[in-house]
Each structure stands twice: as structure tokens, then as C-alpha cells.
NUZADREN-828150 format. One line per 10 residues: number of its first residue (from 1); their letters; for each residue y, x, z of C-alpha. Coordinates in nm, 4 decimals, always signed. Layout:
BEGIN
NUM = a = Y:X:Z ~ ...
This chain:
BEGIN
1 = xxxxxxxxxx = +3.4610:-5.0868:-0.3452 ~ +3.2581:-4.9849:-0.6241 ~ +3.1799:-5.1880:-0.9259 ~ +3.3759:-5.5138:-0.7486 ~ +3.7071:-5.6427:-0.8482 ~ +3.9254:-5.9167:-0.7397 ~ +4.1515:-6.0777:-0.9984 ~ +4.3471:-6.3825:-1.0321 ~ +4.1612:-6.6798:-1.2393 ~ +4.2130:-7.0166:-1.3111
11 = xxxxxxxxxx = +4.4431:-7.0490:-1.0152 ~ +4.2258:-6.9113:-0.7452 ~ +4.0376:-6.5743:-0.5800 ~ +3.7960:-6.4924:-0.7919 ~ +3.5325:-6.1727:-0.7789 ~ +3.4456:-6.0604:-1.1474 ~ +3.1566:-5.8439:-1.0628 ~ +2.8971:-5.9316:-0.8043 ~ +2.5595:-5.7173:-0.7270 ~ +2.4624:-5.7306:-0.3644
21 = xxxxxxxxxx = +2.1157:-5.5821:-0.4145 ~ +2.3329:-5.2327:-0.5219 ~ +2.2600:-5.1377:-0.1896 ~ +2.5693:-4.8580:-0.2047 ~ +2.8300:-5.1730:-0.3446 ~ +2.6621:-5.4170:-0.0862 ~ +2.7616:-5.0672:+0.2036 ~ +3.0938:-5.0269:+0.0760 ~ +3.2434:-5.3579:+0.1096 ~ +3.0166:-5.6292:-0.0576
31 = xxxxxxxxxx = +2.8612:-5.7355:+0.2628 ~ +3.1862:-5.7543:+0.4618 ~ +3.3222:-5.9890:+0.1747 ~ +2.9822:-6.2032:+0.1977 ~ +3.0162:-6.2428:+0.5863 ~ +3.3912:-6.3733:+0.5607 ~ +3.2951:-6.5842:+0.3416 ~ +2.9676:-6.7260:+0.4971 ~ +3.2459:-6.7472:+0.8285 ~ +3.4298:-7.0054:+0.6452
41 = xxxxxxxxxx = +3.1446:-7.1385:+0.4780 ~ +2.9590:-7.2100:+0.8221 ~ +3.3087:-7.3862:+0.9204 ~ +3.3535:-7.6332:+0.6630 ~ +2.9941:-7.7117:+0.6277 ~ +2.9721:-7.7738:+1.0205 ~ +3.3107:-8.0907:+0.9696 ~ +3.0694:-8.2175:+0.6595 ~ +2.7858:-8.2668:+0.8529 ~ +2.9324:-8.4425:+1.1733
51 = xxxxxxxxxx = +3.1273:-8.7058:+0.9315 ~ +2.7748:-8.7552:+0.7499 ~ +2.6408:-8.8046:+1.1029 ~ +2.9380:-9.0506:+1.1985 ~ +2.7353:-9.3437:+1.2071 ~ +2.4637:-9.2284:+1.4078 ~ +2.7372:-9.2769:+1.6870 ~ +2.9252:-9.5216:+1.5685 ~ +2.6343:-9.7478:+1.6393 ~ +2.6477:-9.6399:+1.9738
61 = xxxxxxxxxx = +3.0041:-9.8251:+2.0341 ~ +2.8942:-10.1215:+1.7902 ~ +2.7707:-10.3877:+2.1325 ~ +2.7219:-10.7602:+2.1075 ~ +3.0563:-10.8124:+2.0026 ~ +2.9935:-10.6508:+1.6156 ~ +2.6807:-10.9171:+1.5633 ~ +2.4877:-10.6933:+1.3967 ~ +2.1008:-10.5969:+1.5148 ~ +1.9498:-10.3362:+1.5095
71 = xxxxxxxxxx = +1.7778:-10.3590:+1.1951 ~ +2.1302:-10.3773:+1.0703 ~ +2.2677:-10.0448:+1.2323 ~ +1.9323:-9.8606:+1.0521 ~ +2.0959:-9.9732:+0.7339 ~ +2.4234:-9.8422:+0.8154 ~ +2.2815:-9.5024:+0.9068 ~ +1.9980:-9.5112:+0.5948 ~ +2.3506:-9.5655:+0.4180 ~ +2.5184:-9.2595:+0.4851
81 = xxxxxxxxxx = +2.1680:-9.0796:+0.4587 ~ +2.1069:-9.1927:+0.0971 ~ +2.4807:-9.0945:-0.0279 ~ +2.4374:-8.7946:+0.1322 ~ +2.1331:-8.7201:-0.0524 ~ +2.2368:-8.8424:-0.3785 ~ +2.5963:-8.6113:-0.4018 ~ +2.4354:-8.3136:-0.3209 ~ +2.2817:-8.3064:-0.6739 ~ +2.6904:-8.3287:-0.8622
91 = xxxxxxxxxx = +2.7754:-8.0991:-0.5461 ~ +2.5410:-7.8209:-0.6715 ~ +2.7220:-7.8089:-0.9999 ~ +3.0536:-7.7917:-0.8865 ~ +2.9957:-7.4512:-0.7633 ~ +2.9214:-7.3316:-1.0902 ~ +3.2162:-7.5467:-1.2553 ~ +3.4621:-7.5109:-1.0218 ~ +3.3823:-7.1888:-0.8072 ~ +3.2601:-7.1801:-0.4434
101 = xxxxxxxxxx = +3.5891:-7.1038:-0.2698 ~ +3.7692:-7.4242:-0.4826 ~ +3.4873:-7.6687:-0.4588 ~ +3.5106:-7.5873:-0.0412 ~ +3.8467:-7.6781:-0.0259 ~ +3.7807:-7.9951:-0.2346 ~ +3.4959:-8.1076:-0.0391 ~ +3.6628:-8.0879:+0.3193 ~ +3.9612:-8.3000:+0.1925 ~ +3.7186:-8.5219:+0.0352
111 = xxxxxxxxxx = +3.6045:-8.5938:+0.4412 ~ +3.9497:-8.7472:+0.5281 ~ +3.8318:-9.0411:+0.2948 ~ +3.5751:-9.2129:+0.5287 ~ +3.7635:-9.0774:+0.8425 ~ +4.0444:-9.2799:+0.7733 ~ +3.8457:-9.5801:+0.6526 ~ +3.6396:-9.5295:+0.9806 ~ +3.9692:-9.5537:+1.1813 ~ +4.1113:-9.8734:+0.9781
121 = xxxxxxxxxx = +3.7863:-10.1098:+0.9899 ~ +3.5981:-9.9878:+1.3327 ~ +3.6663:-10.3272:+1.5656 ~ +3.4456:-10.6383:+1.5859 ~ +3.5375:-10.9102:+1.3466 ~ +3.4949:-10.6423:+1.0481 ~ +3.2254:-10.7991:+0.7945 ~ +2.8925:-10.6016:+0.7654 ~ +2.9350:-10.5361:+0.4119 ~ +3.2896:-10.3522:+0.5107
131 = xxxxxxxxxx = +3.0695:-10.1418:+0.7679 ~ +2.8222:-10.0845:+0.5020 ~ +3.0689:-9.9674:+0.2449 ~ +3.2430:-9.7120:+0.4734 ~ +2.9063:-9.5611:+0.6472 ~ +2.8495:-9.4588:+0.2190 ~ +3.1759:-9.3348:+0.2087 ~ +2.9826:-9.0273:+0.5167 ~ +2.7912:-8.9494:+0.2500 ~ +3.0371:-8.7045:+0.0942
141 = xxxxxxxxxx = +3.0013:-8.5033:+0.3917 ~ +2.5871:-8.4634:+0.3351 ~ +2.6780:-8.3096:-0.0521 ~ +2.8691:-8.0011:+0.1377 ~ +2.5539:-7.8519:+0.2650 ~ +2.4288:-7.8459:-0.0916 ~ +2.7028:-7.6642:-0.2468 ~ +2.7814:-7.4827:+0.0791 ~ +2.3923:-7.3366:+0.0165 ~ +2.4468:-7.2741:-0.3567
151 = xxxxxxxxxx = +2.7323:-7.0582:-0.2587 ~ +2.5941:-6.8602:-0.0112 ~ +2.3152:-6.7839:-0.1750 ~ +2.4825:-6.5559:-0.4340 ~ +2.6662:-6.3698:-0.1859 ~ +2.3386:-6.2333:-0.0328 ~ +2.0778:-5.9855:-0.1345 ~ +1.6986:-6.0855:-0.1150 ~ +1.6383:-5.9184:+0.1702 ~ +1.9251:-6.1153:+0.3854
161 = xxxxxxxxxx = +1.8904:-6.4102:+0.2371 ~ +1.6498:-6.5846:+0.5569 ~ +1.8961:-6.4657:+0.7940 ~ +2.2587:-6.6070:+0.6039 ~ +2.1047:-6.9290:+0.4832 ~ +1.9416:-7.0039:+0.8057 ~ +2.2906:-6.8974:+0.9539 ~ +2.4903:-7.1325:+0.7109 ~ +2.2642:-7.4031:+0.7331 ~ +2.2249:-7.4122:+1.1411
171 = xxxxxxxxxx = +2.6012:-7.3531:+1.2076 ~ +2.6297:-7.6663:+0.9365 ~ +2.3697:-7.8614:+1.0947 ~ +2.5172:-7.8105:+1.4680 ~ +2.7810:-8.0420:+1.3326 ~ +2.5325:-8.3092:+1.3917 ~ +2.5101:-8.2411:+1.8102 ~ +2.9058:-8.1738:+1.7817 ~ +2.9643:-8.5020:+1.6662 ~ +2.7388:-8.6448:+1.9566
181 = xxxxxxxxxx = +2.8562:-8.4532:+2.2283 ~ +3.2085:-8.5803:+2.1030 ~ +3.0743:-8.9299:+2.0930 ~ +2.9115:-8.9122:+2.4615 ~ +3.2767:-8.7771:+2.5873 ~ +3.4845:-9.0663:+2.4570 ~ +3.2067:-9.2939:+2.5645 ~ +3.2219:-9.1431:+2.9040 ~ +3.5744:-9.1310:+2.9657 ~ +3.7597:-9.4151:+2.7649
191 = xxxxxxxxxx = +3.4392:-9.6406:+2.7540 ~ +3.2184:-9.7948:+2.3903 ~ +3.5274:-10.0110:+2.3145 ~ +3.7382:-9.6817:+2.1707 ~ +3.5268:-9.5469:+1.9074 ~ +3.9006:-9.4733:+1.7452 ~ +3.9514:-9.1900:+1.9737 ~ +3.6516:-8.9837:+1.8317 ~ +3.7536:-9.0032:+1.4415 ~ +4.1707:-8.8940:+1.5211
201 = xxxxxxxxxx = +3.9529:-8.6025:+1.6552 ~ +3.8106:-8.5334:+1.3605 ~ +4.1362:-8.5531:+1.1108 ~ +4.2922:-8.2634:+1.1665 ~ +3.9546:-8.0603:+1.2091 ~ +3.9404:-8.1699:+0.8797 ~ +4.2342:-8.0098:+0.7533 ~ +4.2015:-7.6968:+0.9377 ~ +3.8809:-7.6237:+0.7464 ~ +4.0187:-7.7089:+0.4161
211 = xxxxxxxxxx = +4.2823:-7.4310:+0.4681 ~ +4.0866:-7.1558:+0.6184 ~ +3.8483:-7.2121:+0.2883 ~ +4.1796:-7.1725:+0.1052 ~ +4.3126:-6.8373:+0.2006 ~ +3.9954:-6.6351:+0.3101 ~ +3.7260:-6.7327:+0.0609 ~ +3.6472:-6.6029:-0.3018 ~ +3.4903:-6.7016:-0.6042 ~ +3.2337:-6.5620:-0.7840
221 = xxxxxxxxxx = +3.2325:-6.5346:-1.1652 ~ +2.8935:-6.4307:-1.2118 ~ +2.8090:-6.7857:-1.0567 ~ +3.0536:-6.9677:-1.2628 ~ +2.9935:-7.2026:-1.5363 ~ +2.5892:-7.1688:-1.5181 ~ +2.5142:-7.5765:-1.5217 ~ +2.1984:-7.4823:-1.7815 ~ +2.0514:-7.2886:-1.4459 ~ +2.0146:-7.6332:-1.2828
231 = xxxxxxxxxx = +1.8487:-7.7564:-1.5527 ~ +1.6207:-7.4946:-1.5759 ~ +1.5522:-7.5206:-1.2146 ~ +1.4358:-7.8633:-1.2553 ~ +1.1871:-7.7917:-1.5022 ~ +0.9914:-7.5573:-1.2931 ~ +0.7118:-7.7088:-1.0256 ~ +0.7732:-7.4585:-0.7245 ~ +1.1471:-7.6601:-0.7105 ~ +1.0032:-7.9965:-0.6860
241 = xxxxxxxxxx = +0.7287:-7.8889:-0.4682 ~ +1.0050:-7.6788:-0.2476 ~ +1.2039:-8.0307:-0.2288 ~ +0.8631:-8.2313:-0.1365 ~ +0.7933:-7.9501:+0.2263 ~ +1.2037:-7.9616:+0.2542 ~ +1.1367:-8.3399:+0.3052 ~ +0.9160:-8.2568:+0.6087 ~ +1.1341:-8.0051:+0.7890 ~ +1.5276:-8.1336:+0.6713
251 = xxxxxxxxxx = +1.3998:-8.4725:+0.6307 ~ +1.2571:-8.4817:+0.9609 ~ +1.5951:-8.3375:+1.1369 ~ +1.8559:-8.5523:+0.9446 ~ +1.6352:-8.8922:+0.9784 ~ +1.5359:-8.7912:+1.3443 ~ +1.9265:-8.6934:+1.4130 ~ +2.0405:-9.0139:+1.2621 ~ +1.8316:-9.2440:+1.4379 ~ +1.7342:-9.0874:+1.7680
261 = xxxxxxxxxx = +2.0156:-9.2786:+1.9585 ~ +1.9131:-9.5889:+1.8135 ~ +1.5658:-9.5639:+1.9093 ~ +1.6444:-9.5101:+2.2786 ~ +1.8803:-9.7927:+2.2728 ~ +1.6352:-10.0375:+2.1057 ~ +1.2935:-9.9175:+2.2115 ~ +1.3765:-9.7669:+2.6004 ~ +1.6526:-9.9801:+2.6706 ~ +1.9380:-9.6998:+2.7335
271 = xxxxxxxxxx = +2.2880:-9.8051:+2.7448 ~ +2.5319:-9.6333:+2.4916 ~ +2.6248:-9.3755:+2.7460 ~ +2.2527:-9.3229:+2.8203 ~ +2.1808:-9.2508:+2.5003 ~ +2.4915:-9.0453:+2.3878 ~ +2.3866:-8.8350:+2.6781 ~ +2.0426:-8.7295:+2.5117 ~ +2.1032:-8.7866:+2.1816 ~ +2.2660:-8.4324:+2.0923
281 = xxxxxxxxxx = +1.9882:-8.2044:+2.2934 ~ +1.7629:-8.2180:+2.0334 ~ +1.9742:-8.1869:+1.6885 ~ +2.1629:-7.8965:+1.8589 ~ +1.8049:-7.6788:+1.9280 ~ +1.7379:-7.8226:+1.5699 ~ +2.0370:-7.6042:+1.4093 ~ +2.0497:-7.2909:+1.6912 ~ +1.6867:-7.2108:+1.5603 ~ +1.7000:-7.2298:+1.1802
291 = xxxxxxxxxx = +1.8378:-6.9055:+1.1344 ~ +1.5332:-6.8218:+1.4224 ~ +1.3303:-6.9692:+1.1062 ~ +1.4940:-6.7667:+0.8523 ~ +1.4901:-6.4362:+1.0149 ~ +1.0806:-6.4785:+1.0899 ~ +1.0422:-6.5739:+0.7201 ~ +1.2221:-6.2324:+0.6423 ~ +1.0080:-6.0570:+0.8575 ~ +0.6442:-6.2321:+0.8186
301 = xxxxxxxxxx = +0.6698:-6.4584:+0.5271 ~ +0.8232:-6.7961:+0.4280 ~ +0.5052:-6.9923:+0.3799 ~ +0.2935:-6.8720:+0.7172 ~ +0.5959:-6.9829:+0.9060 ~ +0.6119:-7.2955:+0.7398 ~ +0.2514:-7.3984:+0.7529 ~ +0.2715:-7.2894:+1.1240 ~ +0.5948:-7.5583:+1.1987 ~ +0.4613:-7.8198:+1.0061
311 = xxxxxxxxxx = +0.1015:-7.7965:+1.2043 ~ +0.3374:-7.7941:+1.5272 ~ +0.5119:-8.0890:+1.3933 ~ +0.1905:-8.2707:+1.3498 ~ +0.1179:-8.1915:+1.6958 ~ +0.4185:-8.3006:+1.8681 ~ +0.4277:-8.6044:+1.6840 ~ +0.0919:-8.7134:+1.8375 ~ +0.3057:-8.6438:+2.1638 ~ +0.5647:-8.8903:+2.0281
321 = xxxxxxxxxx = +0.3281:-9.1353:+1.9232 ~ +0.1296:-9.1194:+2.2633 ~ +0.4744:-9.1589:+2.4501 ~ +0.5559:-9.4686:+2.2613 ~ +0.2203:-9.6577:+2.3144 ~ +0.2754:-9.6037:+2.6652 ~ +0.6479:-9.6823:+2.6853 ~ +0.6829:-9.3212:+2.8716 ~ +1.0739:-9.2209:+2.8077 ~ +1.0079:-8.8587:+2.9974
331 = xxxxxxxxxx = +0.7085:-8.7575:+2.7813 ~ +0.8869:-8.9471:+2.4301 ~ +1.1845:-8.7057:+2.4633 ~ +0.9816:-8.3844:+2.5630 ~ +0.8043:-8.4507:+2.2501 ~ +1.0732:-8.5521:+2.0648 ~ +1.3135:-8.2470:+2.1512 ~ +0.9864:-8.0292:+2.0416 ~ +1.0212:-8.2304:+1.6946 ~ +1.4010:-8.1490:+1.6127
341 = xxxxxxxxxx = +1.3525:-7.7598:+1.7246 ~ +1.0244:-7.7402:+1.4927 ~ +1.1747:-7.9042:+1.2198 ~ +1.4743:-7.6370:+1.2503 ~ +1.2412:-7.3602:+1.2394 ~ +1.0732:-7.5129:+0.9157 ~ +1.4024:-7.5568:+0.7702 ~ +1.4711:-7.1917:+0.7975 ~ +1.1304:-7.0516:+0.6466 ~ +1.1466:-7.2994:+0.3131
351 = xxxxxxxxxx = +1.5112:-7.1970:+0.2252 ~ +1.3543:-6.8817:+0.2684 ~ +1.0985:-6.9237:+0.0386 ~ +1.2967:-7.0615:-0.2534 ~ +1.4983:-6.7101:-0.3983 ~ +1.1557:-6.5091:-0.3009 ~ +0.9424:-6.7280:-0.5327 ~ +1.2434:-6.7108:-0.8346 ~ +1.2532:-6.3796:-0.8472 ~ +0.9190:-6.3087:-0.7942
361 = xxxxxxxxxx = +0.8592:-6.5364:-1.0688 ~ +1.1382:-6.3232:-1.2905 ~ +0.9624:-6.0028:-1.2337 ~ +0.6309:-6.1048:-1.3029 ~ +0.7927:-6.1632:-1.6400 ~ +0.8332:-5.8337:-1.6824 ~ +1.2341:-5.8552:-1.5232 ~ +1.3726:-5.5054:-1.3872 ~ +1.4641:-5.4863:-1.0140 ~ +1.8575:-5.5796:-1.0960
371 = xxxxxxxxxx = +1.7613:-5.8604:-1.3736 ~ +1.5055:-5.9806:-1.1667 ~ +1.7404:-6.0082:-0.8583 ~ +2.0337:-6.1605:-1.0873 ~ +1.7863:-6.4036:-1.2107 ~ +1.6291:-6.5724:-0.8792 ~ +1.9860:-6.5890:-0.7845 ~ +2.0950:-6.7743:-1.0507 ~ +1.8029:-7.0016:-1.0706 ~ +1.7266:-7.0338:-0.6524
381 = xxxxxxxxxx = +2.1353:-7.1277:-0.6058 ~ +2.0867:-7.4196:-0.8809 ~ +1.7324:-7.5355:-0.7447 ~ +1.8372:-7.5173:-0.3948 ~ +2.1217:-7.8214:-0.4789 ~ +1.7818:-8.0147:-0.5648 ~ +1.5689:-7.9617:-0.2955 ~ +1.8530:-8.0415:-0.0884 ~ +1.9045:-8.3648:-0.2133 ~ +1.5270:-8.4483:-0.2035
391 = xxxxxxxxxx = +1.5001:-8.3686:+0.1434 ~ +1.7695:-8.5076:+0.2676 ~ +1.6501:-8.8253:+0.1052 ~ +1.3543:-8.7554:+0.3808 ~ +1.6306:-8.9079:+0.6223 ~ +1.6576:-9.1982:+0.4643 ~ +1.2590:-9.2385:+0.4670 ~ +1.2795:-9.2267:+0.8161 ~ +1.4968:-9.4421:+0.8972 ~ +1.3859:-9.7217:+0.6493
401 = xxxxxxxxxx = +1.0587:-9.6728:+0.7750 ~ +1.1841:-9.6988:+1.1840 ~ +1.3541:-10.0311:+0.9999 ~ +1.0420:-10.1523:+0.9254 ~ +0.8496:-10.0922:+1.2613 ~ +1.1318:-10.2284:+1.4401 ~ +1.1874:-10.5579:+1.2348 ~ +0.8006:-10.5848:+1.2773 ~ +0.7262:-10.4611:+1.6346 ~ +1.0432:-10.3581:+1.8441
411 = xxxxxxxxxx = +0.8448:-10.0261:+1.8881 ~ +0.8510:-9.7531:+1.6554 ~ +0.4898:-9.6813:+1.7231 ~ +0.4293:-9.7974:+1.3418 ~ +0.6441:-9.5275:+1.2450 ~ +0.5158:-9.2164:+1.4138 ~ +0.1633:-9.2696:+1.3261 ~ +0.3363:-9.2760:+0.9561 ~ +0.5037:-8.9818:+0.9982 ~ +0.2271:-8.7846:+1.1291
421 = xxxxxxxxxx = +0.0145:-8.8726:+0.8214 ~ +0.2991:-8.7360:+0.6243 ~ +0.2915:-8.3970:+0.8081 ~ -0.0656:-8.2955:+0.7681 ~ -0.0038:-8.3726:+0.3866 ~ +0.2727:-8.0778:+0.4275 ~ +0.0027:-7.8953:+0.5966 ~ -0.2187:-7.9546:+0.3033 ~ +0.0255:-7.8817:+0.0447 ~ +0.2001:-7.5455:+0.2152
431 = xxxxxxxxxx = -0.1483:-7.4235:+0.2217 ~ -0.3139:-7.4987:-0.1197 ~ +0.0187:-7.3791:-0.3231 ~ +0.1316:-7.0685:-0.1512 ~ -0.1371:-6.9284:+0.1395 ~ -0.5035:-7.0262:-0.0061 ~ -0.4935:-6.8322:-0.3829 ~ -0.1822:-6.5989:-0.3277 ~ -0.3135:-6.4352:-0.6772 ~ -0.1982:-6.8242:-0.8288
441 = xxxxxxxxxx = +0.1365:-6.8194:-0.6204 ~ +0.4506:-6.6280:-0.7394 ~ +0.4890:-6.2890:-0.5147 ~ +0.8082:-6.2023:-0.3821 ~ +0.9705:-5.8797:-0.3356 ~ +1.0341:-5.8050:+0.0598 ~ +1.1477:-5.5220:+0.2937 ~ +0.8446:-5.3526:+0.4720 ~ +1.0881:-5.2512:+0.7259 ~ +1.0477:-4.8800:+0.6292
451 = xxxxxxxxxx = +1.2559:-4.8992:+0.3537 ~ +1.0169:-4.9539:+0.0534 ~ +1.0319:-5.1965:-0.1352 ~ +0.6931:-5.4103:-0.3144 ~ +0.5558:-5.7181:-0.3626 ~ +0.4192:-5.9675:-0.1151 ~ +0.2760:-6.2781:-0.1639 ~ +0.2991:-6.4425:+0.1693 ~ +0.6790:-6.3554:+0.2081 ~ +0.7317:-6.6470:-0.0563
């Protein structure tokens, strides 16, 4: 394959030379090596984000017996959301200290951790503070999506880079529905008193995808050893406003994911099999669409689709916040299933956006096409470790805020008409920064589908 070579470094697989917008090296072998390893990627990411979701159903088989309310299971689950937000930031820089292929392997055996603790403590009689120190111990399994994303990112040229991320990201976030579906079967067969039988499950899935990372994934120099790219990242505005709309579209499916069983339990009165049985519809449309997401940002631009999910969102959250005032379980779900597939959509277009608007931003400094490309790599992998971890601390919003309502209310009416307000800010925001003065917003380069190549401002 031209201009690529594989050598033996530090102990692992490692590519020396990486240039996937060569469009002759990207033919001749560079995208076959970039779909293995998005394969494997997709694999290990999917394990991380069911043991980050573990407590969403652990609550499920938690009943009298545990003495703990359901204030007390938000915490749990806020928990694991806020440690899974806050490792995704050290998570981002492993890639570039340790290589993508290495850090994978790492961060799947890091899962066995809380599976075993899960498996030791999980039976009433265990102190709350156990519980809560084991539901933080999930949160190594929310910092794979961010280095999972990093990684993936530099495999990819421009013009692919919707479509894989969406790809990584949804097969990751099906994890989520996985884990539910898993939960509803052991619930449904063995009964709430055998929560044990769900996390053996998970052990040797566990394994599995440490190994496959281990013989069919690669490193990639060019990303190695880059932790001033992070920093750089953090200094520019587009990241933190990237991490601020990620908050309304990952935010909104982590937090929702989380605490979606809950809510049916506390506010509608299901029974832990009830709500297993629903739980997992919504999540799992959630993650089969956000490559849907990705693939329309490719084709009409990032920040249209975006603007278009998050006015969506606003609107089925009115059909949320009707359903609770009138205690209406069909219409709650109908609008709540419309919520998680939105919010997959939107997840899609604003990973989309980020590499468009760094190297858009790198040519407008006067970058060449192959600096330019090299550039919003190198700067979009480190800045998408940060929005990751800013919108995944979104989930943990949401469920401290479905705390509050609770503790006050029993209803989460409270909370919807809070989250609402927080979507047509999105609206706002999406709008003024990228779609209102596109001369102000950072073009990005896109494929007019005939081949040329040229700048477009709404494909940010």
C-alpha cells in the first residue's frame, strides 16, 4: 500500500505513516485497515457502554429489601454518569500516549473492575455507600467512548468522517439497550432476586473484546504523543460551544437511558419486569440512528441537521411534559421513544460538525489541502475527548435534576418543563453560531457528490 508501513514499536502494531485524504493510499488499502479497526473499535466500545449503563438496571432488581428510595437509586445512576464523564477527559490522552490499539486493550480489562465488584456486593444488607462506591467504579466504561472517538477519528478522511463516527458511536451506544434487554431476560426468567446472573454474562464478553483489540487493531504514530493538541483544543470557543449542543443531544440519551426505567417504576408504577420490558426500545433507536445523523450531516450539513433535532426535541418534550401532567403512560412513552431517536440523530450531526469546523478553521489560515486535513485531525481527535466529557456530564444533569422533581413532587413534570427550556437555548445557540452569519462561522470543506471538492459553510 503506498506511502503506509507497519512496523514493530514500543511493543505493539503500529502504522508510521497515515494520510487517508490521499485518496489513491486511502483505495489501496488505507480504508480496509480503517474499517478493521473501527470493527473492533465498535466492539469494545459497545462492553464499555453497557457496564457504564449497569446501574440503570441494577436498580431494577434493588426492591424493598435494599432500603434505598428512589431518590437514592438517582444517585447511584448520577454516580456512574459523573465518572463516566470525568475519565473521558485522561481517556482522550491516552490515545496519544499510549496508542489507540494499546489504550483499547487497557480500557476493556479496566471493565472487569466494577463487574466483579458488582458480583461481590449486589444482595440486600450491602451499605449504600458500598453501592455508591461500585456504581463509580461503571464509570470507566463511559471514558471508552472518548478515546474510542479520538481513535477513530484519525483513521477517517473528512469526507467519511459522519458516517464512521456515527457508526462507532451508535454500535457503542447500543450497548446501553444490550445491557437492558439482558437485564429484562434474567428478570423474566430467574426473577429481580438474581441480578448476579446478568454481570457473569458480562465477564467473559469482557475479555473477548480485550483480545480481538489485541491482535486485529493498529496504532497510529502520526497520532502519538500529541497531548499539546488537547490543549490547544481547549483554548478554542467552537470546542466548548461543540461540548455545550453535545450536552443536548448525548446528554439527553445517556441521562434519558439511565433513568428511563426509574421513571416508569416511580412515576407509572411499573414493576421491574414492566419496566425492563420498555426500557431498551428507546436507547436502542437512540444508537441505530446516529450514524442516520452522521451520514445526513455528510450529505446536507452538520449544523441544519442539528438545529432541525434539537427543534424536534423541543417538540417532543412538550409531548413528554403533556403526558406527565396527565399521568398518560401510552402518550409519555410515544413521546419519550421520539426523544431517545432525536437525540441519536443530533448526536450524529455534532460529531459531524467538530473535524469540518477544525479544518475549515486550518485552511482559512492559509493551510494546504493535506496540512489542513492533518491539522483538523489532530486538533478535532483531542477536542472531541472534551466535548465528550461535557456532554456526557448532560447525563448527570438529568438525572440530578429528575432527583430533584422527584424528592419534591413524585412526578417528573418539574423536570421536563426544565429540560425543554434547555432545548430551545440549543435552538438559539446552533442558530446564532453556525446558520445565521455563515461569513462569522468557520467553513468546512465537503464532497458535492460530483467529485469536487470546496468550501461550505453549512456542512460545519
Amino acid at each position: 500500500m503506498t506511502g503506509t508501513t507497519t512496523a514493530p514499536r514500543r511493543g505493539g502494531r503500529w502504522i508510521e505513516r497515515w494520510d487517508p485524504e490521499d485518496e489513491t493510499f486511502w483505495r489501496e488499502g488505507g480504508e480496509r485497515i480503517a474499517r478493521r479497526n473501527l470493527l473492533y473499535s465498535v466492539v469494545s466500545e459497545h462492553i464499555g457502554f453497557s457496564i457504564w449503563s449497569l446501574w440503570s438496571v441494577m436498580v431494577l432488581f434493588m426492591g424493598p429489601q435494599y432500603g434505598i428510595d428512589p431518590a437514592g437509586k438517582f444517585f447511584l445512576i448520577a454516580t456512574a454518569t459523573l465518572v463516566g464523564a470525568l475519565v473521558r477527559i485522561p481517556y482522550t490522552f491516552a490515545v496519544a500516549r499510549f496508542g489507540g490499539r494499546n489504550w483499547t486493550v487497557v480500557s476493556a480489562l479496566l471493565l472487569l473492575a466494577p463487574t466483579i465488584a458488582a458480583l461481590v456486593v449486589m444482595e440486600p444488607g450491602t451499605s449504600y455507600g458500598t453501592f455508591l462506591a461500585v456504581a463509580a467504579l461503571t464509570g470507566v466504561g463511559g471514558g471508552n467512548f472518548a478515546s474510542s472517538m479520538t481513535n477513530i477519528n484519525a483513521f477517517f478522511p473528512l469526507r467519511k468522517k459522519g458516517w464512521a463516527l456515527g457508526l462507532n458511536a451508535g454500535g457503542g451506544n447500543i450497548g446501553v439497550p444490550v445491557v437492558q434487554l439482558a437485564a429484562l431476560l434474567v428478570i423474566g426468567t430467574a426473577g429481580a432476586g438474581h441480578p448476579r446472573l446478568l454481570l457473569w454474562t458480562y465477564l467473559p464478553l469482557i475479555v473477548l473484546a480485550a483480545a480481538l483489540a489485541l491482535v486485529r487493531m493498529d496504532n497510529l504514530a502520526p497520532v502519538s504523543n500529541d497531548g499539546g493538541a488537547v490543549r490547544e483544543a481547549a483554548r478554542d470557543a467552537h470546542t466548548w460551544i461543540m461540548a455545550f449542543l453535545y450536552v443536548g443531544t448525548f446528554g439527553s440519551f445517556i441521562g434519558y437511558g439511565f433513568a428511563f426505567g426509574l421513571v416508569l417504576q416511580t412515576q407509572f408504577g411499573r414493576t421491574p419486569l414492566q419496566a425492563a420490558s420498555l426500557t431498551f426500545i428507546g436507547p436502542l433507536l437512540g444508537s441505530l440512528v446516529r450514524p442516520v445523523g452522521g451520514a445526513l450531516a455528510d450529505r446536507y450539513g452538520g449544523a441544519r441537521i442539528t438545529l432541525a433535532t434539537f427543534v424536534a426535541m423541543a417538540a417532543a418534550t412538550g409531548v413528554v411534559l403533556l403526558a406527565s401532567v396527565r399521568a398518560s403512560l401510552p402518550v409519555f412513552l410515544v413521546g419519550f421513544t421520539a426523544l431517545f431517536a432525536l437525540s441519536g440523530l443530533g448526536n450524529g450531526s455534532t460529531y459531524k460538525m467538530v473535524p469540518g469546523i477544525f479544518q475549515a478553521k486550518a485552511l482559512a489560515r492559509g493551510l494546504d489541502g493535506e496540512a489542513a486535513a492533518a491539522h483538523g485531525r489532530r486538533l478535532s481527535g483531542a477536542a472531541m475527548g472534551l466535548i465528550g466529557a461535557v456532554g456526557a456530564l448532560g447525563g448527570l444533569g438529568i438525572n440530578l435534576v429528575f432527583r430533584a422533581a422527584f424528592q419534591q413532587s413524585g412526578s417528573g413534570t418539574a423536570a421536563f418543563t426544565t429540560f425543554l427550556g434547555f432545548y430551545a437555548v440549543c435552538c438559539a445557540v446552533t442558530w446564532a453560531v453556525y446558520l445565521r452569519r455563515p461569513a462569522a462561522a468557520p467553513a468546512a470543506v465537503a464532497d458535492d457528490g460530483q467529485g469536487e471538492r470546496k468550501a461550505q459553510l453549512t456542512s460545519v
